[in-house]
N, CA, C and O atoms as a GROMACS GRO file, in nm:
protein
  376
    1UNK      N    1   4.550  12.016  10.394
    1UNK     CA    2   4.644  12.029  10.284
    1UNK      C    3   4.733  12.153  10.302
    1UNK      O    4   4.847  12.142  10.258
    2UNK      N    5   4.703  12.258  10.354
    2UNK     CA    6   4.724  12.375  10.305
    2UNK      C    7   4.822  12.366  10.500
    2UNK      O    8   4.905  12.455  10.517
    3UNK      N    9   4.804  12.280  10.601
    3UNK     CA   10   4.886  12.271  10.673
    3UNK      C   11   5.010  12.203  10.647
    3UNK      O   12   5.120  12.240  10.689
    4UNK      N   13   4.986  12.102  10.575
    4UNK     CA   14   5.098  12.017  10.476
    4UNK      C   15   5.183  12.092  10.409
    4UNK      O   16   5.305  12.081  10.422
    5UNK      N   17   5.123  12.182  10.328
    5UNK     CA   18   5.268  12.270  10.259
    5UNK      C   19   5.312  12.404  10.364
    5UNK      O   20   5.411  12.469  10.331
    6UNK      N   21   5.255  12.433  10.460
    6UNK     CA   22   5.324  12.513  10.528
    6UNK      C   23   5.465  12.445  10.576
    6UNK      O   24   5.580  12.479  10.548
    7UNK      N   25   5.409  12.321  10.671
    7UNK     CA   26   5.524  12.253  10.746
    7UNK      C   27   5.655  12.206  10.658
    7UNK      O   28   5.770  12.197  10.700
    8UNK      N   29   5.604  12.174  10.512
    8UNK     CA   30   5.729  12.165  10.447
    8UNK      C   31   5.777  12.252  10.422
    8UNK      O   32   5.900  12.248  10.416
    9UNK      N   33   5.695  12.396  10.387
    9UNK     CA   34   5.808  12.517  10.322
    9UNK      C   35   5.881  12.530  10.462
    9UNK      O   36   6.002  12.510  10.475
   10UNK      N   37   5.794  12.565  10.568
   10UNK     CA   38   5.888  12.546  10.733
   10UNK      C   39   6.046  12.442  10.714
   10UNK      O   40   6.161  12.483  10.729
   11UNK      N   41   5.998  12.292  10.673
   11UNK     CA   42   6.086  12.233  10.688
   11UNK      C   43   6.177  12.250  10.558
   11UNK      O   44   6.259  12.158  10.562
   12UNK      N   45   6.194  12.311  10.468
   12UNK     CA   46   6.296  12.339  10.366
   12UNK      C   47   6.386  12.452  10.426
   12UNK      O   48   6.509  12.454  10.426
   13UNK      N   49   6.273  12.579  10.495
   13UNK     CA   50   6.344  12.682  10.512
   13UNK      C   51   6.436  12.653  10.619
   13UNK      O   52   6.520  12.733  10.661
   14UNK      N   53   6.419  12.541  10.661
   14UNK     CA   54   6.521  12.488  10.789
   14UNK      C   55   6.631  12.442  10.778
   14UNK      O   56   6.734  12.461  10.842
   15UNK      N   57   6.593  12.345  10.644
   15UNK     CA   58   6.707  12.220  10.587
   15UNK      C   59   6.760  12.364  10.509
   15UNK      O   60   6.881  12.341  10.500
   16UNK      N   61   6.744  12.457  10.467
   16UNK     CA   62   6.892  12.569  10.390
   16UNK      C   63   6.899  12.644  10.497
   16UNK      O   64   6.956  12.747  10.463
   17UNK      N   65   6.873  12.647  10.604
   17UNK     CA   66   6.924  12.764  10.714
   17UNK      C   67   7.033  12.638  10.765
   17UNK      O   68   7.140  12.675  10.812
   18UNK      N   69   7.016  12.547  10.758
   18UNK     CA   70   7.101  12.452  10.860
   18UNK      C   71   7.211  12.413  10.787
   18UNK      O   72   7.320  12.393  10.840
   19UNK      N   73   7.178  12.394  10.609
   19UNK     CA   74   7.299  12.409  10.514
   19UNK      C   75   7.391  12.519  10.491
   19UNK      O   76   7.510  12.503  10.467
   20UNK      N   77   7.350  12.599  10.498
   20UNK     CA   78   7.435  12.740  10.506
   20UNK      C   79   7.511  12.739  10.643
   20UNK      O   80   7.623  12.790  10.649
   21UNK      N   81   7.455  12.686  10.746
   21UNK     CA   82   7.528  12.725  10.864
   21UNK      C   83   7.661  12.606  10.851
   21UNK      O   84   7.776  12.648  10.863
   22UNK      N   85   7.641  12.480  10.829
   22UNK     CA   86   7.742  12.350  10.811
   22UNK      C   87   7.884  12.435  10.712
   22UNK      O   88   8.005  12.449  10.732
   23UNK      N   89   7.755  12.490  10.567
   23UNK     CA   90   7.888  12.502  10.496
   23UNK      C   91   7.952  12.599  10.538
   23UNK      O   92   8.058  12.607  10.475
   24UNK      N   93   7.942  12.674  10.609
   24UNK     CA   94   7.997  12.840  10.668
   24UNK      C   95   8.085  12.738  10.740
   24UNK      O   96   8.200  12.718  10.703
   25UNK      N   97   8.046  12.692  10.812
   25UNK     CA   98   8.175  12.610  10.916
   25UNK      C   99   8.278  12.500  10.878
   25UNK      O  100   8.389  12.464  10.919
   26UNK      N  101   8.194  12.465  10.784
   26UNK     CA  102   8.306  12.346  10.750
   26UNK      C  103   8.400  12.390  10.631
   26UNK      O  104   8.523  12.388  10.623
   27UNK      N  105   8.293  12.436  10.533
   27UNK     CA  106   8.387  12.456  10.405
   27UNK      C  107   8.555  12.453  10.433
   27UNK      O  108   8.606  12.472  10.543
   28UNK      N  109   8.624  12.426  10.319
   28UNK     CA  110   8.739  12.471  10.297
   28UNK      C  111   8.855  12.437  10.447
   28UNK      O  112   8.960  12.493  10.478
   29UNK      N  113   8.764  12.299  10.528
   29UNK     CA  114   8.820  12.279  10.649
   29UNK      C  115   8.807  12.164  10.676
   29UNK      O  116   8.902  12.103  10.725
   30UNK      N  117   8.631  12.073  10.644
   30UNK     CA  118   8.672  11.984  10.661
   30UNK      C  119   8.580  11.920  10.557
   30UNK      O  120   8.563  11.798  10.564
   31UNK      N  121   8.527  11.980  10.474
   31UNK     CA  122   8.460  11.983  10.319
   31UNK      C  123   8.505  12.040  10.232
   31UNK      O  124   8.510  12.161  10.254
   32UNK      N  125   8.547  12.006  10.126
   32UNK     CA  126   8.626  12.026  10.057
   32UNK      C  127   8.519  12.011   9.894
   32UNK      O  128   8.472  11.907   9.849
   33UNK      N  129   8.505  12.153   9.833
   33UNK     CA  130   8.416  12.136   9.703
   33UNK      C  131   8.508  12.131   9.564
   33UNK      O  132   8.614  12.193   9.573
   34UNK      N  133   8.486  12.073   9.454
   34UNK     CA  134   8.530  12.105   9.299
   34UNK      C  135   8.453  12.106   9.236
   34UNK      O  136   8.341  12.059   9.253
   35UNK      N  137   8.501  12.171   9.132
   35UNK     CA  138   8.402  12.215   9.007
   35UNK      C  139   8.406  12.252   8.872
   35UNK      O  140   8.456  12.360   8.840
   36UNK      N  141   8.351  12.167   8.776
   36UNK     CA  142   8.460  12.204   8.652
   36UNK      C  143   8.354  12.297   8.565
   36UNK      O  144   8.238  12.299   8.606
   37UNK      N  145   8.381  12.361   8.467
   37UNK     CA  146   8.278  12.503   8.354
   37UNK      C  147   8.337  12.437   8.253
   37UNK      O  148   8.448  12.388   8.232
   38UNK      N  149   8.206  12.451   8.175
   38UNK     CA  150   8.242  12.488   8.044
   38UNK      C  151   8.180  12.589   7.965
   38UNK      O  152   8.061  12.559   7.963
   39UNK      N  153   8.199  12.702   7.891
   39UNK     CA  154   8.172  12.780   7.859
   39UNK      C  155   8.092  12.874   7.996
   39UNK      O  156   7.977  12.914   7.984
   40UNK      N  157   8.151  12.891   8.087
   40UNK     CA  158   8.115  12.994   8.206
   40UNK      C  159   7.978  12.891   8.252
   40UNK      O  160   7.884  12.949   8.304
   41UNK      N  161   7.970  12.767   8.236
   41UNK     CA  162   7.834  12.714   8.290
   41UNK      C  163   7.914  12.560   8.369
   41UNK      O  164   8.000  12.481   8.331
   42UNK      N  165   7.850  12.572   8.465
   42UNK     CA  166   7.881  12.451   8.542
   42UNK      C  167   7.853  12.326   8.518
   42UNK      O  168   7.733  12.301   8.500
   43UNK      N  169   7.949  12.215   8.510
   43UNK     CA  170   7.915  12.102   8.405
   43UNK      C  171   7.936  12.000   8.505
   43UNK      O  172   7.874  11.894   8.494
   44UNK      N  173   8.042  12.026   8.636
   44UNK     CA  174   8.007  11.902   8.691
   44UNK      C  175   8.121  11.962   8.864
   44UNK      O  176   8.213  12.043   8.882
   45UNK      N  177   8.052  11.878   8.940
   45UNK     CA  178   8.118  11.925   9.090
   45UNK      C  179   8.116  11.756   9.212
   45UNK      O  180   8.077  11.641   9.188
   46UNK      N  181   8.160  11.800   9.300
   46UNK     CA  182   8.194  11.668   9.369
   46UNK      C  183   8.273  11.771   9.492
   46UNK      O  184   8.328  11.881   9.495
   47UNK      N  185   8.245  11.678   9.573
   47UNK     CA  186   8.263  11.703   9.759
   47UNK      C  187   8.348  11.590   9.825
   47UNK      O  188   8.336  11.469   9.804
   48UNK      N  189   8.434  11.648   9.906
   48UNK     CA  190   8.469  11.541   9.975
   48UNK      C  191   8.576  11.614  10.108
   48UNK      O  192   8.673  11.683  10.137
   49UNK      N  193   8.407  11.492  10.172
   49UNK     CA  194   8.467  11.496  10.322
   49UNK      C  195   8.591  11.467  10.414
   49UNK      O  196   8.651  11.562  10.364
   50UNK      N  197   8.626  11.448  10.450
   50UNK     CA  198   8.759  11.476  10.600
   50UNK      C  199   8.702  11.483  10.731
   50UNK      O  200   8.639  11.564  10.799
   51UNK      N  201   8.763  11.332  10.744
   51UNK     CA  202   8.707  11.286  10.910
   51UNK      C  203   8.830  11.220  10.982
   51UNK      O  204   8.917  11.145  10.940
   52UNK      N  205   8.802  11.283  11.127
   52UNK     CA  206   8.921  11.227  11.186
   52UNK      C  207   8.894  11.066  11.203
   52UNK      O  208   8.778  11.028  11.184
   53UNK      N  209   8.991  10.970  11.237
   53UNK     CA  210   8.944  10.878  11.312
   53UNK      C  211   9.024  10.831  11.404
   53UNK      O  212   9.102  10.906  11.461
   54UNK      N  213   9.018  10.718  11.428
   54UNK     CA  214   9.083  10.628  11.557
   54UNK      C  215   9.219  10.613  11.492
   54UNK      O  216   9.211  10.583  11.372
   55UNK      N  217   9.372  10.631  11.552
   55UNK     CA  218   9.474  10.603  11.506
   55UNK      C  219   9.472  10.432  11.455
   55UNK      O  220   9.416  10.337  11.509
   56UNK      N  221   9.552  10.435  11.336
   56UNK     CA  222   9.515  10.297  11.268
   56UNK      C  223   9.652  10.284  11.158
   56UNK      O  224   9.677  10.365  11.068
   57UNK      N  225   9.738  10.151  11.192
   57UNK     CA  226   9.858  10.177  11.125
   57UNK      C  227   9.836  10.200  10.989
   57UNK      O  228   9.934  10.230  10.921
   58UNK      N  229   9.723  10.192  10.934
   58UNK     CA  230   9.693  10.247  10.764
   58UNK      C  231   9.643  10.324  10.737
   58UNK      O  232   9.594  10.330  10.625
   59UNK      N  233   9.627  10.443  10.850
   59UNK     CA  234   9.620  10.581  10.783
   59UNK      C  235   9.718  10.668  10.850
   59UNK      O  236   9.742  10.679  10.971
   60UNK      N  237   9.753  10.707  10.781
   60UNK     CA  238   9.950  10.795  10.802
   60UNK      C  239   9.892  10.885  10.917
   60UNK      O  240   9.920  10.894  11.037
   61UNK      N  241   9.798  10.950  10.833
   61UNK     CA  242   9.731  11.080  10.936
   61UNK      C  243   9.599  11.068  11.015
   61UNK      O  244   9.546  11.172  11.054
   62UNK      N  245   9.551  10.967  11.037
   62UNK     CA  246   9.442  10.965  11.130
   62UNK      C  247   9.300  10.991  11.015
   62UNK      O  248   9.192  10.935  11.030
   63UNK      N  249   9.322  11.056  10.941
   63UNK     CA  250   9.213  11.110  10.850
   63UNK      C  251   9.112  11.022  10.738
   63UNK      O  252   9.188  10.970  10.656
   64UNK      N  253   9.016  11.000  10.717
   64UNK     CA  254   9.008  10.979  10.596
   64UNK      C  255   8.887  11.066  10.508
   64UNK      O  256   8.814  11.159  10.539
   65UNK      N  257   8.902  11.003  10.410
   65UNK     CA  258   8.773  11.081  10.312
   65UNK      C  259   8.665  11.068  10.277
   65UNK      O  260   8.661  10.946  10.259
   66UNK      N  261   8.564  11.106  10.251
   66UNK     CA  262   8.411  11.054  10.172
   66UNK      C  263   8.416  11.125  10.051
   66UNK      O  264   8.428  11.247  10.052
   67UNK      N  265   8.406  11.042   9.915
   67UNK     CA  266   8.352  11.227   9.829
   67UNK      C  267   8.207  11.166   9.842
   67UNK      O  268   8.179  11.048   9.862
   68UNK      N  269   8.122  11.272   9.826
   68UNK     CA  270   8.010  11.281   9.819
   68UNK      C  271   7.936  11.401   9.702
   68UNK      O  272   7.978  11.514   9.677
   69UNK      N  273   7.818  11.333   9.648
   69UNK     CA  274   7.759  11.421   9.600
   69UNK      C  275   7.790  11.482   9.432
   69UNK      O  276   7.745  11.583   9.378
   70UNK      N  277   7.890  11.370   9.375
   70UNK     CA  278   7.930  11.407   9.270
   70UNK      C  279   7.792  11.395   9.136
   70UNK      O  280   7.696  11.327   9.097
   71UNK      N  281   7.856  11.491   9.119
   71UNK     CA  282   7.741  11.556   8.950
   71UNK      C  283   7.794  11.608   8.799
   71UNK      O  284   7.878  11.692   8.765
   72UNK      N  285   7.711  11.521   8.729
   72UNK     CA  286   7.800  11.569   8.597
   72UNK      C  287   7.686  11.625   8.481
   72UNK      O  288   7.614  11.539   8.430
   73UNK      N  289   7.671  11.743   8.446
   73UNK     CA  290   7.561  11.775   8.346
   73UNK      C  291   7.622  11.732   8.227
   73UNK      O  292   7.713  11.792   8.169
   74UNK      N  293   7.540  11.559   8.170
   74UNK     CA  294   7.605  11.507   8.052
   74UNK      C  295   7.540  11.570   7.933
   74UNK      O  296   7.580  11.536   7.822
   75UNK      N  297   7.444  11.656   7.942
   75UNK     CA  298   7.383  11.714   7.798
   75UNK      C  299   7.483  11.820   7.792
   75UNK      O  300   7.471  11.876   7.683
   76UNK      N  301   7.583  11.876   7.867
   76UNK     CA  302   7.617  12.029   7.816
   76UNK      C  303   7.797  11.966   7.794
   76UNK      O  304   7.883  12.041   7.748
   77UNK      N  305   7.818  11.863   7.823
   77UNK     CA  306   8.000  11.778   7.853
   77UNK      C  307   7.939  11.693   7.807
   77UNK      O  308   7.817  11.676   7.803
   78UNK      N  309   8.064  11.605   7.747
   78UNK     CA  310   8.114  11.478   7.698
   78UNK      C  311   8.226  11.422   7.809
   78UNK      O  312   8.319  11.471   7.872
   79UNK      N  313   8.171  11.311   7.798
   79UNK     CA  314   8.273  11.217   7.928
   79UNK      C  315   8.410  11.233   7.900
   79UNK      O  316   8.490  11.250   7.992
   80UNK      N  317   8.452  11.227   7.760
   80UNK     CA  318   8.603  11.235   7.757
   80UNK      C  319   8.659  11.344   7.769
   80UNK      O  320   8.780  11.344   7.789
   81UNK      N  321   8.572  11.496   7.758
   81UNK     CA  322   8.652  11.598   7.788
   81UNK      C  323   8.692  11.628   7.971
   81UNK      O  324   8.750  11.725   8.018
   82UNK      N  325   8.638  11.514   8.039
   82UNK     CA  326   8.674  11.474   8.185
   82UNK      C  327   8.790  11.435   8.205
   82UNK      O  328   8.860  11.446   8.306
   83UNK      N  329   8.824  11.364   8.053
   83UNK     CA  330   8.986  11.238   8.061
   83UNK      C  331   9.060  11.339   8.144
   83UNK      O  332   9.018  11.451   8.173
   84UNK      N  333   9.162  11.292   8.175
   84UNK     CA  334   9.279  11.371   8.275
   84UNK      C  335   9.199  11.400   8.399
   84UNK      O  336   9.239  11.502   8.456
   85UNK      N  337   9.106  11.345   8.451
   85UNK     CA  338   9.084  11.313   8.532
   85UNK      C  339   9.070  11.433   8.665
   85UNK      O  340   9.125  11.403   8.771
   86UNK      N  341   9.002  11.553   8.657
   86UNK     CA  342   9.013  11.675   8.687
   86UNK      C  343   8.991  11.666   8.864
   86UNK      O  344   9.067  11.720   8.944
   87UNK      N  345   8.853  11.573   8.907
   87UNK     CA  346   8.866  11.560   9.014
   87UNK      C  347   8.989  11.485   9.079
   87UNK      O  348   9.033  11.542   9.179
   88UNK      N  349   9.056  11.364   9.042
   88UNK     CA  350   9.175  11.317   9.105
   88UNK      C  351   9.277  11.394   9.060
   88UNK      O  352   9.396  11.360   9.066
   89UNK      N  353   9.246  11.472   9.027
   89UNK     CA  354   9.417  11.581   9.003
   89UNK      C  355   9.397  11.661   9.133
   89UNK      O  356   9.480  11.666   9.223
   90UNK      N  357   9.270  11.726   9.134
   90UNK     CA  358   9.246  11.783   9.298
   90UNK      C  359   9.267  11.711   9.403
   90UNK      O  360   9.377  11.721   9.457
   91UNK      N  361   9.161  11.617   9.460
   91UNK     CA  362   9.298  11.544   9.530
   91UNK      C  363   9.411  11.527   9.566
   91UNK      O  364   9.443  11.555   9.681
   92UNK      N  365   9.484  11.487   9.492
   92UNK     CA  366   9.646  11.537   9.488
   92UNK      C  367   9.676  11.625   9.533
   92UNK      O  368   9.786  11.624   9.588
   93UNK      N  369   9.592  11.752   9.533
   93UNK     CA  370   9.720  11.913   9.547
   93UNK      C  371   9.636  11.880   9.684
   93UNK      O  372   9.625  11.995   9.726
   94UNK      N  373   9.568  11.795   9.786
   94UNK     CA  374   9.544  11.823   9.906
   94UNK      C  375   9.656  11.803  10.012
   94UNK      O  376   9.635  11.830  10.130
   0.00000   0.00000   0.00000
């Protein structure tokens, strides 16, 4: 048992050494984070990736997107104070 939780704290301390190293490199390059507050507390965030691909007459720029990972804390927000649509407004300014 007590080899069992070593190898996982091992394998956590791996999976955030290996997350920190991705987001150090990618962030703000080819991951792209948002994030909306309310009252100085984080209510909801979403990711999205940027990948090159194979030239293809339907993508202008070779690129496309994933979002990934989107989160919304519905006990502390209400869905409609989302209206206007905060993540696809980001988008846009890309």
């Amino acid at each position: 048992m007590k080899k069992t939780i070593r190898s996982l704290q091992k394998s956590k301390r791996l999976f955030e050494e290996q997350t920190r190293a991705f987001l150090a490199e990618h962030l703000d390059d080819t991951l792209f984070s948002w994030h909306a507050e309310k009252d100085n507390q984080l209510v909801a965030v979403a990711f999205l990736e940027i990948a090159e691909r194979l030239p293809h007459p339907e993508r202008k720029h070779g690129r496309t997107g994933t979002i990934l990972n989107v989160y919304t804390d519905t006990k502390n927000i209400e869905t409609k104070e989302l209206q206007g649509n905060w993540f696809s407004n980001c988008l846009r300014k890309l």
